[in-house]
ROZAZA-896801 format. One record per atom (N, C-alpha, C): x, y, z; residue in three letters; atom name; residue number from 0. Coordinates in steps of 0.02 Angstrom, whole numbers. Example, Ala and Ser with C-alpha at 12.3 -4.5 7.8 and 13.67 -1.06 7.14 Angstrom:
2
       X       Y       Z  code  site  pos
     660    -284     390   ala     N    0
     615    -225     390   ala    CA    0
     660    -165     390   ala     C    0
     642    -112     354   ser     N    1
     684     -53     357   ser    CA    1
     645       2     394   ser     C    1
***
This chain:
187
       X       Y       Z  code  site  pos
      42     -59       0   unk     N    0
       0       0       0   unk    CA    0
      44      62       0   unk     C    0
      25     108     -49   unk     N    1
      26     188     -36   unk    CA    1
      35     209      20   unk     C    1
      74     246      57   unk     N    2
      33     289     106   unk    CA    2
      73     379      99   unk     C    2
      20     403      93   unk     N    3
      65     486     108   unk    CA    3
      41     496     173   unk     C    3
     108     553     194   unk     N    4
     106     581     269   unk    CA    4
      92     658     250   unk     C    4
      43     693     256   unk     N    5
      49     788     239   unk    CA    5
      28     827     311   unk     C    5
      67     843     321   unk     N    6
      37     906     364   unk    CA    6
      15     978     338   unk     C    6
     -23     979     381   unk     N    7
     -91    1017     386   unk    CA    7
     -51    1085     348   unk     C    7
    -101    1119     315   unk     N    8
     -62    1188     281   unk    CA    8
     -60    1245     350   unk     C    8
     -11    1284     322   unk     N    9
     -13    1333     374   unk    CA    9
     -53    1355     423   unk     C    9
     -77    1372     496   unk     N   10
    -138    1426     524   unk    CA   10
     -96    1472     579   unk     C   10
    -144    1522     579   unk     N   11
    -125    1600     612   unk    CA   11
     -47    1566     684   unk     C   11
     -58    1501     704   unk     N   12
     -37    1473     761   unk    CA   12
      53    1478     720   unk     C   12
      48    1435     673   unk     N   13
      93    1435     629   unk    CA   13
     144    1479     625   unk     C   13
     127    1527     578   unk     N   14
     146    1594     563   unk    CA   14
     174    1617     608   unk     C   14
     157    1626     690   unk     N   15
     181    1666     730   unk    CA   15
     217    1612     774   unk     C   15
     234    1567     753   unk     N   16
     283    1503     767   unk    CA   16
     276    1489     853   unk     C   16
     190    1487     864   unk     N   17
     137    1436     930   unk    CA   17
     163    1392     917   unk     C   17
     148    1357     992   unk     N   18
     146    1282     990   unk    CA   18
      84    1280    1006   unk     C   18
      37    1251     949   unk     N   19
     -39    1243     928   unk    CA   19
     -58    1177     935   unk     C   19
     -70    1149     977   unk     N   20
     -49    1087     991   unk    CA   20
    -163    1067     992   unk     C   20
    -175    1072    1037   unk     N   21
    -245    1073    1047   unk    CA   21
    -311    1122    1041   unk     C   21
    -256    1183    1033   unk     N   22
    -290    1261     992   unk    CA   22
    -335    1232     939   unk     C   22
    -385    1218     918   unk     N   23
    -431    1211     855   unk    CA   23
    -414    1288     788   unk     C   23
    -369    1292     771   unk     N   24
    -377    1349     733   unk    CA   24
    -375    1333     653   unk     C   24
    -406    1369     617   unk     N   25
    -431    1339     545   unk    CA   25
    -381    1372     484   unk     C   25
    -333    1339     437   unk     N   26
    -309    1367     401   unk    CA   26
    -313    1452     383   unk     C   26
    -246    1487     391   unk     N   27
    -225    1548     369   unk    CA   27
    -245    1567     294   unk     C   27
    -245    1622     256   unk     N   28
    -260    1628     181   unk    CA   28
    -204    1601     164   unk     C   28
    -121    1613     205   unk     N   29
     -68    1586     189   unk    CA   29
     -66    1515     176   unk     C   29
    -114    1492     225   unk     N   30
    -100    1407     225   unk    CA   30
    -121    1374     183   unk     C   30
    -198    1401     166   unk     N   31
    -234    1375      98   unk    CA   31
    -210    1394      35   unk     C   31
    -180    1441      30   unk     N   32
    -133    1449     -49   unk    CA   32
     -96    1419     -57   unk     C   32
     -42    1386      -5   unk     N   33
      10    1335      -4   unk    CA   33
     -22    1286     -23   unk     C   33
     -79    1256       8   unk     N   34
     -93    1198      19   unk    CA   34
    -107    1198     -75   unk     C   34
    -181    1221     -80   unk     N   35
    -201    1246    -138   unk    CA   35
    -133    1246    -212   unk     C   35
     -94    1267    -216   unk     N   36
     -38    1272    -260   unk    CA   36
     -17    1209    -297   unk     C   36
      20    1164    -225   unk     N   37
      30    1128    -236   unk    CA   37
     -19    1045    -261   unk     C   37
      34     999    -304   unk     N   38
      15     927    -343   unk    CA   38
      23     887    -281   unk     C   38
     -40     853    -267   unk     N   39
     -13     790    -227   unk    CA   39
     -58     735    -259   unk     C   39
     -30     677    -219   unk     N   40
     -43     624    -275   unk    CA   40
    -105     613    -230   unk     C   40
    -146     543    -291   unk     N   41
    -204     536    -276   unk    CA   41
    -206     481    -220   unk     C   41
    -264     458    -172   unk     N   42
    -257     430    -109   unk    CA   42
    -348     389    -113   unk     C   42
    -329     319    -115   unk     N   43
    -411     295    -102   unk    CA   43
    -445     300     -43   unk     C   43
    -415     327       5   unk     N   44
    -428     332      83   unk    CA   44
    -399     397     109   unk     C   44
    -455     442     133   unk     N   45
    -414     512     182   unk    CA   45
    -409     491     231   unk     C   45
    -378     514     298   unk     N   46
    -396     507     375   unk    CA   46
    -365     573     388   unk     C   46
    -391     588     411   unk     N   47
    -363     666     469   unk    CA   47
    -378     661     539   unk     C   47
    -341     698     573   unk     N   48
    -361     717     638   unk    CA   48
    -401     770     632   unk     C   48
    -435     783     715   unk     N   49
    -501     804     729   unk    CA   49
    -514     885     723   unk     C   49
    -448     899     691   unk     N   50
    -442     961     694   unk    CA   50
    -468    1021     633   unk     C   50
    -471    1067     636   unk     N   51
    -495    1110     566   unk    CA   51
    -435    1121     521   unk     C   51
    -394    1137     551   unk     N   52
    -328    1137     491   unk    CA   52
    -306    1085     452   unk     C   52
    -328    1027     490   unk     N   53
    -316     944     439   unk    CA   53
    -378     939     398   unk     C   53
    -414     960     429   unk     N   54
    -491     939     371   unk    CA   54
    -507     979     335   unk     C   54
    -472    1052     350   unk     N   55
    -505    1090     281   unk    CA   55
    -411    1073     246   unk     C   55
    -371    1079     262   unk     N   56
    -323    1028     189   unk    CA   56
    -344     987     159   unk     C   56
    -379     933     201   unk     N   57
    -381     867     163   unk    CA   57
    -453     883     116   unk     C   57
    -503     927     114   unk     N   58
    -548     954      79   unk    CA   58
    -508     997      21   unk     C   58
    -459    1026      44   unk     N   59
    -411    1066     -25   unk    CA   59
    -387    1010     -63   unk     C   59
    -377     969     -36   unk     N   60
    -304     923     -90   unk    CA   60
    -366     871    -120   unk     C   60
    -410     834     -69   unk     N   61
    -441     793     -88   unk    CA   61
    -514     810     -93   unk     C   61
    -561     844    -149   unk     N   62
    -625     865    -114   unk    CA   62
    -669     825    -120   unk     C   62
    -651     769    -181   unk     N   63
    -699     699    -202   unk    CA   63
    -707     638    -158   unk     C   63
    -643     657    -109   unk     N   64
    -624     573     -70   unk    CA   64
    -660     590     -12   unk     C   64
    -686     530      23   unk     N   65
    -713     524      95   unk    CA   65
    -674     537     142   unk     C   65
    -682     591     180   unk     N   66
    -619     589     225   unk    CA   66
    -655     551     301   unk     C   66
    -592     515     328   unk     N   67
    -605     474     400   unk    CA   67
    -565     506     456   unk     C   67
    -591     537     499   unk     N   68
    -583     582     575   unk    CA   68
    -545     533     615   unk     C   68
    -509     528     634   unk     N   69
    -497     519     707   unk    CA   69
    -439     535     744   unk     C   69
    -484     585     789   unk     N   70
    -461     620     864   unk    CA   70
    -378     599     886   unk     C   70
    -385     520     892   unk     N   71
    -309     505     913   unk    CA   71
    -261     542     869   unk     C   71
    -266     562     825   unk     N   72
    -215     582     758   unk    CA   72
    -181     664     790   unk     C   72
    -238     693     841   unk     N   73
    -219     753     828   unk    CA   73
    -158     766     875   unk     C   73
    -138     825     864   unk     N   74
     -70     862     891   unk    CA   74
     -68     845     954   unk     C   74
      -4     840     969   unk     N   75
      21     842    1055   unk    CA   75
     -17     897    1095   unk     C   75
     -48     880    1155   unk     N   76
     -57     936    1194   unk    CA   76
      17     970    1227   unk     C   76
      21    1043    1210   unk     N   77
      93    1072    1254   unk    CA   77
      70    1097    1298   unk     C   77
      26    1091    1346   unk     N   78
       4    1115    1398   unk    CA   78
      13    1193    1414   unk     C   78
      34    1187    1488   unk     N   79
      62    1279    1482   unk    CA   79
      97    1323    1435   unk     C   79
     145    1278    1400   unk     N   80
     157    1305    1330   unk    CA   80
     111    1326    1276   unk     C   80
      48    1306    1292   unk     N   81
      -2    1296    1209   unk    CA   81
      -3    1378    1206   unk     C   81
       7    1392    1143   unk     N   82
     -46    1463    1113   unk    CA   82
      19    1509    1134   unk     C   82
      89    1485    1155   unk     N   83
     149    1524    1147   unk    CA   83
     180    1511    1127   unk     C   83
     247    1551    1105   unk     N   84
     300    1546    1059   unk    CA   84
     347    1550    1085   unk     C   84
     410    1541    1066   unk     N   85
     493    1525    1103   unk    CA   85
     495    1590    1134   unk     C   85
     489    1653    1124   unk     N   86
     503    1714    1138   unk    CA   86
     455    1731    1203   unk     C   86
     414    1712    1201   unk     N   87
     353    1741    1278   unk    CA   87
     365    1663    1322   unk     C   87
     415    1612    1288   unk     N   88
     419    1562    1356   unk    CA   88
     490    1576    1352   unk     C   88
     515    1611    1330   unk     N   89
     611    1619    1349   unk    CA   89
     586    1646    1407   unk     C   89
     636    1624    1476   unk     N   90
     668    1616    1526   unk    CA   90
     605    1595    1593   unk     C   90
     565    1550    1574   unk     N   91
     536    1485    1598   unk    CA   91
     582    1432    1627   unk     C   91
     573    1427    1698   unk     N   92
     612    1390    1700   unk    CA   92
     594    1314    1682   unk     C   92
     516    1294    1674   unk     N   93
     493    1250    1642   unk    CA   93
     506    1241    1575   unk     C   93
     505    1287    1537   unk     N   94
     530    1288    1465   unk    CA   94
     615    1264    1469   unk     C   94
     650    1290    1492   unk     N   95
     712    1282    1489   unk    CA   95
     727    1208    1477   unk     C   95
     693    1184    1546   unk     N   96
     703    1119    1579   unk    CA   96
     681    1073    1512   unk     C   96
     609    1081    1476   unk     N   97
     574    1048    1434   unk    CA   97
     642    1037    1390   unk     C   97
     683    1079    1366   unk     N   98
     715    1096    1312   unk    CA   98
     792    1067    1321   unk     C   98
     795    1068    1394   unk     N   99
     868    1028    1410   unk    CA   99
     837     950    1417   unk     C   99
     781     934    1403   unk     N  100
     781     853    1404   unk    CA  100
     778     820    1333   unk     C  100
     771     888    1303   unk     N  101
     789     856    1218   unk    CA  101
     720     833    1194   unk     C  101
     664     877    1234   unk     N  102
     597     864    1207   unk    CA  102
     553     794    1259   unk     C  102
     595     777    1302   unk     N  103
     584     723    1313   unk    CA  103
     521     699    1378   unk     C  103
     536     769    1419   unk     N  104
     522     789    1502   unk    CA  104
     442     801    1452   unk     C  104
     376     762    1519   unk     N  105
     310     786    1491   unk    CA  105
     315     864    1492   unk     C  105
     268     889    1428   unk     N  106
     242     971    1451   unk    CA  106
     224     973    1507   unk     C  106
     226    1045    1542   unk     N  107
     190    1044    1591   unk    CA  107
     107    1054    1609   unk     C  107
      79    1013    1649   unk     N  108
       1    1009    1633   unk    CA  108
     -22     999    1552   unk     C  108
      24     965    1530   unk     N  109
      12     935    1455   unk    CA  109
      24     851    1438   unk     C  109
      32     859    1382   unk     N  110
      52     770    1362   unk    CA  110
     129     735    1364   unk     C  110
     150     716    1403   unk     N  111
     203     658    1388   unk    CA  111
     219     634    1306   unk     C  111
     286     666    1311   unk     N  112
     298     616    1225   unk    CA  112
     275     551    1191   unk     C  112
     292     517    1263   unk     N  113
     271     441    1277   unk    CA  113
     220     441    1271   unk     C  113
     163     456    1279   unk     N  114
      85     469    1288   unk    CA  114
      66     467    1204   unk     C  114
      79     529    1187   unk     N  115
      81     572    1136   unk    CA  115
      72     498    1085   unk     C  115
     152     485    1080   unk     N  116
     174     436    1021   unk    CA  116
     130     361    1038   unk     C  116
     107     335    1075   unk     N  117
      66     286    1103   unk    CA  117
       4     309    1065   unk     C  117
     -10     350    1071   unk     N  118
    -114     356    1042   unk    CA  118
     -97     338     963   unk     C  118
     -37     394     930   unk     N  119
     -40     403     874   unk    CA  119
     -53     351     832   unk     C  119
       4     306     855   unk     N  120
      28     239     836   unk    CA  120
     -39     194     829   unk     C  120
     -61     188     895   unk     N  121
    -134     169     907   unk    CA  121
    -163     177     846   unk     C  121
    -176     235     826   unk     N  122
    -222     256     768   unk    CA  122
    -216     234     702   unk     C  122
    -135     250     692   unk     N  123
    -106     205     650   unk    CA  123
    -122     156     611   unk     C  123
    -110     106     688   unk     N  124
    -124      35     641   unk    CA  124
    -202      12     661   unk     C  124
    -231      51     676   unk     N  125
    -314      41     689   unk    CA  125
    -329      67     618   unk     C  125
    -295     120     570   unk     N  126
    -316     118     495   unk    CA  126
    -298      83     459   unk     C  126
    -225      67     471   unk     N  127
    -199      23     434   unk    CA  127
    -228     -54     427   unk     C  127
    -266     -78     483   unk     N  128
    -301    -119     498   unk    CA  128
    -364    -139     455   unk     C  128
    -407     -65     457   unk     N  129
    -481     -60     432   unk    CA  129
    -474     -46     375   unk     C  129
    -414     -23     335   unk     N  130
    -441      -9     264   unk    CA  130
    -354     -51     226   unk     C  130
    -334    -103     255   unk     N  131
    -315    -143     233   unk    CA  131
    -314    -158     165   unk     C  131
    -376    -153     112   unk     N  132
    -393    -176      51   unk    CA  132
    -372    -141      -1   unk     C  132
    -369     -65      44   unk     N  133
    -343       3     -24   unk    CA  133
    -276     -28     -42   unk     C  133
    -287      40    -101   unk     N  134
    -207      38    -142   unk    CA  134
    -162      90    -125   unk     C  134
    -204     132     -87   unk     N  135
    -169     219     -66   unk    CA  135
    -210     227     -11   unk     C  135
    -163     283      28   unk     N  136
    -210     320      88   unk    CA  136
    -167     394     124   unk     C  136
    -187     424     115   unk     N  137
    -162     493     130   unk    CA  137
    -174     516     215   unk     C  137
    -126     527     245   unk     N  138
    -151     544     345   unk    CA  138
    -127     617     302   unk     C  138
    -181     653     337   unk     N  139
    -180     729     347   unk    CA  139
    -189     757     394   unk     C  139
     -98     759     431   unk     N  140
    -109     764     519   unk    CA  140
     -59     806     528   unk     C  140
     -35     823     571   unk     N  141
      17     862     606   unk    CA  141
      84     842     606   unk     C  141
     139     891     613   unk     N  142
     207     872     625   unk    CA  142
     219     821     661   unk     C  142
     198     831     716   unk     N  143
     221     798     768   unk    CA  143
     186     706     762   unk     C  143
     131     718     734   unk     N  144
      85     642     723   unk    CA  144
     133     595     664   unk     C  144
     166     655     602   unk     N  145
     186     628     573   unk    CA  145
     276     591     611   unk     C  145
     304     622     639   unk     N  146
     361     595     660   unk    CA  146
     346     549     707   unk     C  146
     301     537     752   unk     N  147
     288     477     807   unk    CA  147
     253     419     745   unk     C  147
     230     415     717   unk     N  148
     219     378     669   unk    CA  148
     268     358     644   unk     C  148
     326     398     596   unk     N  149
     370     378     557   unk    CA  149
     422     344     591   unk     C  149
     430     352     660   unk     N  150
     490     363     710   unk    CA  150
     468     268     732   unk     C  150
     407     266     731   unk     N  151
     388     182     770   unk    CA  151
     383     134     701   unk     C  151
     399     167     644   unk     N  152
     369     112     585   unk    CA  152
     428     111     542   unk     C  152
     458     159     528   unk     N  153
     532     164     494   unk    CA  153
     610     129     528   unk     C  153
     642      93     491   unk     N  154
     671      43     496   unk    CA  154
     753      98     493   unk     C  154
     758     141     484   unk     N  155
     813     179     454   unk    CA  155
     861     200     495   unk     C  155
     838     177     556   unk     N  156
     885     235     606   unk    CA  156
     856     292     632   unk     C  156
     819     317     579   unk     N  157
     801     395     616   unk    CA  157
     754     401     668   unk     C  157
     761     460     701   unk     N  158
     722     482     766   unk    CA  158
     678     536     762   unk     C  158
     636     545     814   unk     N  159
     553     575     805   unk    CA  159
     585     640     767   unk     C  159
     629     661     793   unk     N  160
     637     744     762   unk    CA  160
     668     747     697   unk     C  160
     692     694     686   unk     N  161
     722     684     589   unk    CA  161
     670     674     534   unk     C  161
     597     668     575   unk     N  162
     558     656     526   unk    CA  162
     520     729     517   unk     C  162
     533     791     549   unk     N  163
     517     851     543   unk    CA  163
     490     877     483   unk     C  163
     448     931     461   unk     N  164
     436     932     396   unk    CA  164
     398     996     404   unk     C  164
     408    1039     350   unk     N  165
     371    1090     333   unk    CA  165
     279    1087     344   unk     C  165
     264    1141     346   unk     N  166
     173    1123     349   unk    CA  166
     159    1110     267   unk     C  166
     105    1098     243   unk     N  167
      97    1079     179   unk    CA  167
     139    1022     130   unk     C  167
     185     997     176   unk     N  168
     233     928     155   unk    CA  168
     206     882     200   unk     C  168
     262     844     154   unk     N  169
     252     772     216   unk    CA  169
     300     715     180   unk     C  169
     276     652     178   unk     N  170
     306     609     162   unk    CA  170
     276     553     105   unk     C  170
     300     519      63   unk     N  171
     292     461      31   unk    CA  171
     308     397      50   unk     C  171
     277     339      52   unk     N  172
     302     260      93   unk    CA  172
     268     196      79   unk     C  172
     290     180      70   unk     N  173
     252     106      36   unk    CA  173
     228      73     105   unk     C  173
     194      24     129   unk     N  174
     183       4     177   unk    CA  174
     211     -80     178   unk     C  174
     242     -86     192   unk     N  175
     266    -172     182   unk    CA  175
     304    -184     249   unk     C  175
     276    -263     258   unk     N  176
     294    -310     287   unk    CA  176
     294    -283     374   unk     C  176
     219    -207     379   unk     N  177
     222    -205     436   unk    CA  177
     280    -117     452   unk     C  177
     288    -117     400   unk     N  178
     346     -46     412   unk    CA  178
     330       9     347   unk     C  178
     348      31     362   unk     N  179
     374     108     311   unk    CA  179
     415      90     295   unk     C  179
     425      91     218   unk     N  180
     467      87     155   unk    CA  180
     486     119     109   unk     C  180
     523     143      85   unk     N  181
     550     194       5   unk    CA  181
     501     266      34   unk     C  181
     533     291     107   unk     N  182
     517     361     125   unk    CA  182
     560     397      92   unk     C  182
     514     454      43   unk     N  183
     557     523       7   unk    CA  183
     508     553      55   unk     C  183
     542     630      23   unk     N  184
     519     687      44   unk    CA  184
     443     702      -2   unk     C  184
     389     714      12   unk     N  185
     321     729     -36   unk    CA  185
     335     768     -82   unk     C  185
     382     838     -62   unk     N  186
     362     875    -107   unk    CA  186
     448     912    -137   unk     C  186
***
């Protein structure tokens, strides 16, 4: 099987470089022209998370295909961090700390990495499961959904933060033998 990885096109959270983690905010004009612009390939299966910025992409790229919701997909909660940016949490000593564990330490009053990458995964192979029969399937989810995904299924060495990616990108992968296979860059 097909599978593309895209994250969500740009929103206002974006732009002013939030950590938008559980914020519901709905594509920027910026985000939908990106999204909009660009060729992506075709997908017999959508899934997005529960969010407005994944579902109105996956309505830009895909407007004919059925798209399938589920909640587990969406962004990390950053707790006290949510709805700020590096500059209004510089000299936090919670931030600091978050940042000297290499991402690792839970947010505070937020989600555990561990947590985080557990649902995603979950979700994962609960699609990978149910629509088994396709030939393609497109996740239209978040940065962070896409690297805890790529990070538990990719055979390569790489780690959650190597699978990083622009908003409106993502990834290409064959699905075999249980793993992610022949990952390029989407775009």
């Amino acid at each position: 099987m097909d599978i593309l990885f895209i994250r969500h096109g740009k929103a206002k959270g974006n732009l002013e470089k939030r950590y938008i983690g559980v914020t519901d905010e709905p594509l920027s004009a910026d985000g939908i022209y990106e999204v909009a612009k660009n060729d992506y390939p075709s997908a017999d299966i959508v899934v997005t998370s529960g969010m407005k910025r994944c579902i109105e992409t996956a309505g830009i790229i895909y407007p004919n295909t059925e798209i399938f919701i589920d909640s587990r997909l969406n962004e990390c909660d950053f707790g006290d961090f949510e709805g700020k940016n590096h500059y209004e949490l510089n000299g936090s000593a919670n931030y600091q700390n978050w940042i000297d564990s290499n991402g690792e330490m839970p947010f505070p009053n937020g989600e555990s990495l561990q947590h985080f990458k557990k649902r995603c995964v979950a979700a994962f192979d609960d699609t990978i499961r149910r629509f088994s029969d396709k030939n393609s399937m497109a996740f239209i989810v978040h940065g962070g959904t896409i690297m805890a995904i790529l990070e538990a299924y990719c055979d390569n060495g790489k780690k959650y933060f190597d699978f990083m990616c622009d908003n409106a990108n993502g990834y290409t992968c064959t699905w075999e033998e249980k793993k992610c296979a022949n990952i390029h860059s989407l775009l």
